[in-house]
C-alpha positions as a Python dict, from the first residue, in 0.01 Angstrom:
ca = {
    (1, 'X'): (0, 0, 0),
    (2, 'X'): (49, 377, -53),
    (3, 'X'): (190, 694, 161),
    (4, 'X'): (14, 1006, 107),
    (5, 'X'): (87, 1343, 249),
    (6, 'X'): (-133, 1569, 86),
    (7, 'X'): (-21, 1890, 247),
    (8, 'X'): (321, 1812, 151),
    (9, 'X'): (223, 1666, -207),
    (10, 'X'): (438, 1388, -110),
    (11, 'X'): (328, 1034, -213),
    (12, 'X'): (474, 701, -246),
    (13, 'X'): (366, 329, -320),
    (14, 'X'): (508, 99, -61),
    (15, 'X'): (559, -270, -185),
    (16, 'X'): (586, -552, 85),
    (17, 'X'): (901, -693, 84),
    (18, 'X'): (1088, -438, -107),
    (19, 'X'): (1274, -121, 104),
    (20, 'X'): (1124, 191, 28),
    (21, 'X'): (1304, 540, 21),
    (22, 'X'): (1160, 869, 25),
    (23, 'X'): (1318, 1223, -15),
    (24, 'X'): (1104, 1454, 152),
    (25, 'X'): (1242, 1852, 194),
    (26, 'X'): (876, 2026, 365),
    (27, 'X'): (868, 2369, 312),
    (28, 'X'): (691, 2449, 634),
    (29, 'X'): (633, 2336, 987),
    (30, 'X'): (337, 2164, 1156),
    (31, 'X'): (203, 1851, 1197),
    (32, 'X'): (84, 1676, 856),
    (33, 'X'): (-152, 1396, 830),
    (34, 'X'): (-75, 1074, 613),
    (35, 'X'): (-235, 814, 549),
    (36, 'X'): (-268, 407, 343),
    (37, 'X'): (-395, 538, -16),
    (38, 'X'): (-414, 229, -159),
    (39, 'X'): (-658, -59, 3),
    (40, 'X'): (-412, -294, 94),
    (41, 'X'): (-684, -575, 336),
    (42, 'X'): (-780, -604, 672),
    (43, 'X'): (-668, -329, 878),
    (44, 'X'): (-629, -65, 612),
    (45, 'X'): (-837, 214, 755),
    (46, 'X'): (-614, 239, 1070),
    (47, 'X'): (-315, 290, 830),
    (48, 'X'): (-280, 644, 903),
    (49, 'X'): (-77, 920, 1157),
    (50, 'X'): (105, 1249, 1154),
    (51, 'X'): (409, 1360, 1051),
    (52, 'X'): (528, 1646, 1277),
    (53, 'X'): (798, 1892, 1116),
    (54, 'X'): (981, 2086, 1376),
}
């Protein structure tokens, strides 16, 4: 599975099983959408949602 948020050009594989860490420092406020880059199986095109920075 991936992460992707292209307006922050932040992106990330995620590996089941294994904990996954992220720095992320946006530059700017708004709501960003992200979304599964990586087809991952049944279910993958609802892998997505916004990341609001206040």
């Amino acid at each position: 599975m991936g992460f992707n948020v292209p307006d922050l050009k932040v992106r990330t594989d995620i590996i089941p099983n294994i904990k996954t860490r992220l720095a992320l420092m946006p530059d700017k406020v708004g709501e960003f959408p992200f979304y599964c880059d990586i087809f991952c199986g049944s279910g993958h095109e609802d892998m997505s949602g916004v990341l609001i920075v206040t």
